[in-house]
N, C-alpha and C positions, 0 to 999 in steps of 0.2 A: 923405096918401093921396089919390091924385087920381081914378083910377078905382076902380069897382067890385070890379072883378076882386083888384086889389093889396088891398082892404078883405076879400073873403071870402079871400083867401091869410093876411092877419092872423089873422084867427077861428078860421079853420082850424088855424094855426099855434097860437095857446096854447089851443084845445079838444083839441090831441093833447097838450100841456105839462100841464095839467090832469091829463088822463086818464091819463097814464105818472105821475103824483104818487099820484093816487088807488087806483093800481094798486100803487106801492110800498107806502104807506099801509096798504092791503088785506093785503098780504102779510104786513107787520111786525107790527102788530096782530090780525088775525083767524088768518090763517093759522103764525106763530109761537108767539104768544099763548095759542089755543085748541087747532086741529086738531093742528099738532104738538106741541105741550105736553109729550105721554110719552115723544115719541123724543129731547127736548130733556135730558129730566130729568136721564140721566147726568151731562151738563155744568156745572160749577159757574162762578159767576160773583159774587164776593162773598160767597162764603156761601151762596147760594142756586142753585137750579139757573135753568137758562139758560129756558127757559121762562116761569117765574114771572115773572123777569126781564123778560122780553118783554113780557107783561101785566101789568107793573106799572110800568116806567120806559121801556125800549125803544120800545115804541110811540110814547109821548110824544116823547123823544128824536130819534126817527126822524122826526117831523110837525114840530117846532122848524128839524131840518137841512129839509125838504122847504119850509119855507115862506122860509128864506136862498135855498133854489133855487129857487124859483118868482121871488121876486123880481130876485134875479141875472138868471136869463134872460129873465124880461118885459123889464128891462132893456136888455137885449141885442135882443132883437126889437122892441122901440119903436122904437130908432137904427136899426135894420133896415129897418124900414118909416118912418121920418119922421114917427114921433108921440112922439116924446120929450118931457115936461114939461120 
């Protein structure tokens, strides 16, 4: 990265990768997890309803794939911008 500009288009670039992560993150854990919890419960999934599910492996789950794709795609935007190790 030679200028400026091409360096704040990188930051930019993985501070929305980040934040569309963190946001999934958000969803799967708090929002599955917690707030929908009751509307989940019908759902089974193992034995358990889908909810519980959610706040007890799901969320986990979900942060293991989010962090394969964070990598993946910093990947991908390194070669993008010419800072590939």
């Amino acid at each position: 990265m030679a200028d400026k500009s091409s360096s704040n288009a990188y930051w930019a670039a993985n501070i929305r990768i980040i934040m569309i992560s963190l946001v999934i993150w958000f969803v799967a854990s708090y929002g599955l997890g917690i707030i929908l919890r009751p509307m989940l419960a019908g759902v089974t999934v193992g034995g358990t309803d889908l909810g519980f599910w959610f706040a007890q492996q799901g969320s986990i789950i979900v942060f293991i794939v989010l962090i394969f794709f964070y990598a993946w795609r910093m990947n991908k935007l390194d070669a993008e911008y010419g800072v590939e190790e």
